[in-house]
C-alpha positions in Angstrom: 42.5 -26.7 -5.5 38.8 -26.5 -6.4 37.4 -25.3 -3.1 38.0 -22.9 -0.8 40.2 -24.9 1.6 43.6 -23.6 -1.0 43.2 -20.0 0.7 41.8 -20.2 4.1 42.9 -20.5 7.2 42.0 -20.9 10.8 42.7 -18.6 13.7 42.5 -20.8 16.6 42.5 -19.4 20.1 41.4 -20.2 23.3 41.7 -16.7 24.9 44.3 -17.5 27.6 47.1 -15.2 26.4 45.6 -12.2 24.3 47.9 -9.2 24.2 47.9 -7.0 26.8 44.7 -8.2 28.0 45.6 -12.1 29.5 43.5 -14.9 30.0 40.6 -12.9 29.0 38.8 -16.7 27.7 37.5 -17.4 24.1 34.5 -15.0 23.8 36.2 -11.3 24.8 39.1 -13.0 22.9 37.0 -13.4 19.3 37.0 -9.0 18.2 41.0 -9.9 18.6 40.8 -12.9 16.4 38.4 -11.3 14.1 40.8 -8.1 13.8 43.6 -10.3 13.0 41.4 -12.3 10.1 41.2 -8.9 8.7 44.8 -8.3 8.6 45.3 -11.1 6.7 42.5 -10.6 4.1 43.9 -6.8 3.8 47.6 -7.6 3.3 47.8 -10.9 2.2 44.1 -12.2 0.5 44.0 -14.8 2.5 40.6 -15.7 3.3 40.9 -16.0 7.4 37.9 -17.2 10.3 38.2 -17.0 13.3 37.7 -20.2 15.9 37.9 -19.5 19.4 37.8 -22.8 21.6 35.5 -23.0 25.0 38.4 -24.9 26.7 42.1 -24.5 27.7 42.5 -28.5 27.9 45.4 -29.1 25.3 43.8 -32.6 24.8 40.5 -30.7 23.8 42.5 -28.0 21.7 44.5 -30.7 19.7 41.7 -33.0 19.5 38.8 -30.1 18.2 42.0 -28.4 15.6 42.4 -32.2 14.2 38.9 -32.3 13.3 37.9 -29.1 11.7 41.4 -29.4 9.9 40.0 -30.5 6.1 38.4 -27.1 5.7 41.8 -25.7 5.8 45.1 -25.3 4.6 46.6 -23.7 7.7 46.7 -23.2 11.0 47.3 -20.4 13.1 47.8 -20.1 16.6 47.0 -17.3 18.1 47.2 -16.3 22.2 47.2 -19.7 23.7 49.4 -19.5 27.1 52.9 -20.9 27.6 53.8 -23.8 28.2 50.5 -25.3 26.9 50.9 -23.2 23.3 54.6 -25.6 23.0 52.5 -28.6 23.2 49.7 -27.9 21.5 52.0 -26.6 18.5 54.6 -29.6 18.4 51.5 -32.1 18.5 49.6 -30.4 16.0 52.5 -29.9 13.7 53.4 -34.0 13.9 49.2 -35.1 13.0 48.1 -32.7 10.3 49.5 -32.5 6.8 49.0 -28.8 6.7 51.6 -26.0 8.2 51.0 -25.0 12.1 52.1 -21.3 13.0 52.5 -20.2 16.1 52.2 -16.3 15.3 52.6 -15.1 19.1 56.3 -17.6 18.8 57.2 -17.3 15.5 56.1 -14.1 13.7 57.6 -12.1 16.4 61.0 -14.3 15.9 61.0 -13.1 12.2 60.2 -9.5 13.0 62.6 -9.3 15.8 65.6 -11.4 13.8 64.7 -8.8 10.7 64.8 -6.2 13.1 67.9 -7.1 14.6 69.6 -7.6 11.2 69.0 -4.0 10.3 69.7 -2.7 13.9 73.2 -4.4 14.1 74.1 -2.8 10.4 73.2 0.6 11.9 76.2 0.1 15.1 78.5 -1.9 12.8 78.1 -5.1 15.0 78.1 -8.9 14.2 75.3 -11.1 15.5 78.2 -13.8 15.8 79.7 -11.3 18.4 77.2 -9.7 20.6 75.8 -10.8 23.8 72.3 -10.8 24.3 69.6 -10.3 27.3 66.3 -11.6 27.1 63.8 -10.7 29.2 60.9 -13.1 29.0 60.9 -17.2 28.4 57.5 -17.9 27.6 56.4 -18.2 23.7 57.7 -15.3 22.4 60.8 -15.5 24.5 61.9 -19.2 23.8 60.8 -18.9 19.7 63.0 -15.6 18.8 65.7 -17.3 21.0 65.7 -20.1 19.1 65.3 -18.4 15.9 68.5 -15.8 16.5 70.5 -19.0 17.9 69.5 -20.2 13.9 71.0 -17.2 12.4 74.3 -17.3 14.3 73.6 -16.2 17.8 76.3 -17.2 20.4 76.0 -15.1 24.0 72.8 -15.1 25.4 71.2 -14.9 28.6 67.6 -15.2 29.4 65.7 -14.0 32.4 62.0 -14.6 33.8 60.1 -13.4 37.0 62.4 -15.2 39.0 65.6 -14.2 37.6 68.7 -15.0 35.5 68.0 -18.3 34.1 71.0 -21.2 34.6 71.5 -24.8 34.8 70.7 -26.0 38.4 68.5 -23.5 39.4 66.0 -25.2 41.8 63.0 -24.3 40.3 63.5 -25.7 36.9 62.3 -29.0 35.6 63.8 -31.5 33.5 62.0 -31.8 30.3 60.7 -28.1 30.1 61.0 -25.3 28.0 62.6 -23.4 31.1 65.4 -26.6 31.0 66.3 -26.1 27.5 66.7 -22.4 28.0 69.0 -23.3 30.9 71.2 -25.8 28.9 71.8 -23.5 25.9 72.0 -20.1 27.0 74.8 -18.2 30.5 77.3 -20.1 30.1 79.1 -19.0 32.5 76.0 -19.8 35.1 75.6 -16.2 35.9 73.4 -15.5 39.0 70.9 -12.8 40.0 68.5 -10.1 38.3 67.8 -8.4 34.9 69.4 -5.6 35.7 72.6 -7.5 36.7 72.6 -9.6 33.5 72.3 -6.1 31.2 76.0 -4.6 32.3 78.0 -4.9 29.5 75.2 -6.3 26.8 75.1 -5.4 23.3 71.5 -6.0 23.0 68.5 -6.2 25.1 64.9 -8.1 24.0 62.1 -8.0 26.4 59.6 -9.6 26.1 57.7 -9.7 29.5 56.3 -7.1 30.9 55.9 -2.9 31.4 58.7 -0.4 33.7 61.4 -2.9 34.6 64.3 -0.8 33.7 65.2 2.5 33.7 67.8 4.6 31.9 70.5 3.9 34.4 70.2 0.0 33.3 70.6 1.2 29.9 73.9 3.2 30.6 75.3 0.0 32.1 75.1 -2.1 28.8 77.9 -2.1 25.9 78.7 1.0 24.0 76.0 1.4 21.0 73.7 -1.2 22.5 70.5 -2.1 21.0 67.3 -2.2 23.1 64.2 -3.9 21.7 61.5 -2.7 24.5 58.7 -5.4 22.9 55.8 -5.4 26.0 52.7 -3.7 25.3 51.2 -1.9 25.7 53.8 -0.5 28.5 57.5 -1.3 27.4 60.1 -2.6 29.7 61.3 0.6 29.6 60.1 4.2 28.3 61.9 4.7 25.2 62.4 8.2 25.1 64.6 7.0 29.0 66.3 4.2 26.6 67.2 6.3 23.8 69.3 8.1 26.3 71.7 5.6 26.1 71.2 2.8 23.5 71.8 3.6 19.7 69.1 2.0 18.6 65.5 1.8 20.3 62.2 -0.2 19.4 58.8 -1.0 20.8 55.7 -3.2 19.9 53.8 0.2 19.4 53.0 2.5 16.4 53.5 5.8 18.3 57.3 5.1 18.6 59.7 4.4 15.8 60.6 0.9 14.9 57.4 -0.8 15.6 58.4 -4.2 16.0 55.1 -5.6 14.6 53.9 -9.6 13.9 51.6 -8.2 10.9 54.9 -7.8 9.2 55.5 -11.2 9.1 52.4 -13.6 9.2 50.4 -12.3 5.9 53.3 -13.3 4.2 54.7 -16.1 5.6 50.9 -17.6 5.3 50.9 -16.5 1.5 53.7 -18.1 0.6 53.1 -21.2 2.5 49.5 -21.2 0.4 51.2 -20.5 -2.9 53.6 -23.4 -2.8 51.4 -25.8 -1.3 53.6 -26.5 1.8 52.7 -29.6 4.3 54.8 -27.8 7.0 56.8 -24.8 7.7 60.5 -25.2 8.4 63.1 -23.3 9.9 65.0 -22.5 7.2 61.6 -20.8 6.1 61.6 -18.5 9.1 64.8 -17.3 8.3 64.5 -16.8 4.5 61.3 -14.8 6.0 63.3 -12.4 8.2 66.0 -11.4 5.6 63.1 -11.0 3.0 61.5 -8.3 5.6 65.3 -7.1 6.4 65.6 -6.3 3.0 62.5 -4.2 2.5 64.5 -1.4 4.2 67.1 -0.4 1.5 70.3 0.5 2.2 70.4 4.2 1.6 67.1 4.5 4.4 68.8 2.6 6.9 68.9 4.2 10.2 68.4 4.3 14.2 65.2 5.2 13.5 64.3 3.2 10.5 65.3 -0.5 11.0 62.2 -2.2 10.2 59.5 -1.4 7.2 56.2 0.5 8.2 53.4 -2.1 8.1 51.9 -0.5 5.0 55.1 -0.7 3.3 53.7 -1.9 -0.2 56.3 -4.9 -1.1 56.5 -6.8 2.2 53.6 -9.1 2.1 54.5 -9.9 -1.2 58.8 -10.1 -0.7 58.2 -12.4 2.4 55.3 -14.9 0.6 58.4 -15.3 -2.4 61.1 -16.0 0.2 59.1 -18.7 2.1 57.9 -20.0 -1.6 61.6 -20.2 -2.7 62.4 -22.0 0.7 60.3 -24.4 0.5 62.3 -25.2 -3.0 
């Protein structure tokens, strides 16, 4: 309470998975880290500083975090490469007593779920009900499935570089993130490509990478589908091609409409988890997060092209820090 540990937090990194750019290693990796310690001073106050690691060795990464954890009161992970980032997160998260974030998994989840919220009001549509297509199972992929499985999901079906993802496929380990995927999402042990597994989908999520689909694919999927075209900075598929055919479009970039964007999430997740002095963050505060941001978009501006608040919306910092404070009880 009496130093400055009560509002600062560490961006830990170790350059392997920085947006857009890859395994670019810690030092070209630090002006990203840097730019996202500013985001936090300039939405949340939160006093932010940048530590990028000189080793990809999830041994080294826990071990290092671990001891420079008593200046701080959170950490958050920032561009480590899947699987490793799962690791490094669930170890980290079960030896410190302060809250572990994994924004590149989890503020994405709450954007996308707020995101998907608004978007689903917009073609009358329950998340109970639709089917959903995910393009991507690293960290991203795996945390908003997860997360939207949390907030009543039932139909999904995932898809990496190799394909649709199902149980038995040869390539996937026991004991893996690509395993879990398999056991909880197709069902029906559907077989073959991404743009197989779209026909007849309500909603499609990429998260992978740039020109995969075209505006026949989108013509395929369920009448007023929802496409979330989240790789940057060249979607899965052009948007003005998607809008074509899908009622509602949005991209991970500010030049389109519905910017799906983390910084609408981590300022004030990290604010409230300050404020109320929280040892961990749970589930149950992801979600409270996600309606908070939801709600920022009233309902007389709700529309195709407005699902999601503009990232200098005035009350979302603030709306999301009380949510996670409130959830925390």
């Amino acid at each position: 309470r009496l130093t400055i540990k009560r509002n600062t937090i560490a961006v830990v990194s170790d350059g392997s998975a920085v947006l857009g750019l890859g395994n670019i290693g810690p030092l070209a990796a630090l002006p990203v880290m840097e730019g996202k310690a500013a985001l936090f001073k300039r939405f949340a106050n939160i006093d932010a500083f940048p530590i990028c690691l000189d080793t990809q060795d999830v041994d080294e990464i826990v071990k290092t975090v671990k001891a420079i954890a008593p200046v701080f009161a959170g950490i958050n992970l920032e561009d480590i490469s899947a699987p490793r980032c799962f690791e490094v997160e669930e170890r980290l998260r079960a030896e410190l007593d302060i809250p572990v974030f994994h924004d590149d998994q989890h503020g994405t989840a709450i954007v996308c779920l707020a995101a998907l919220s608004n978007a689903l009001k917009v073609v009358n549509k329950r998340i109970e009900d639709v089917h959903l297509v995910l393009s991507g199972a690293g960290a991203a992929g795996t945390a908003v499935l997860k997360l939207l499985f949390a907030a009543g999901l039932k139909q999904a079906t995932v898809v990496d570089q190799k394909g649709i993802i199902f149980a038995g496929r040869a390539d996937i380990k026991p004991d893996t993130n690509l395993n879990w995927i398999a056991t909880n999402t197709n069902k029906s042990r559907q077989e073959g490509s991404l743009k197989e597994a779209l026909i007849g989908a309500d909603v499609f999520i990429g998260v992978s990478a740039g020109n995969l689909l075209v505006a026949e694919d989108i013509e395929r999927m369920a009448e007023n589908a929802i496409v979330f075209a989240l790789a940057n900075p060249t979607p899965e598929i052009d948007p003005a091609q998607a809008a074509k055919f899908a009622a509602v479009v949005a991209t991970g970039r500010s030049d389109f409409a519905n910017q799906i964007n983390n910084v609408l999430a981590f300022p004030g997740v990290f604010r409230g988890l300050l404020d109320a002095g929280a040892t961990k963050i749970t589930e149950n505060m992801l979600l409270a997060a996600a309606t908070a941001l939801a709600d920022c978009v009233e309902k007389d501006e709700l529309n195709a092209s407005y699902i999601v608040p503009s990232v200098f919306h005035p009350d979302v910092a603030q709306r999301v820090a009380d949510a996670v404070r409130t959830a925390k009880g």
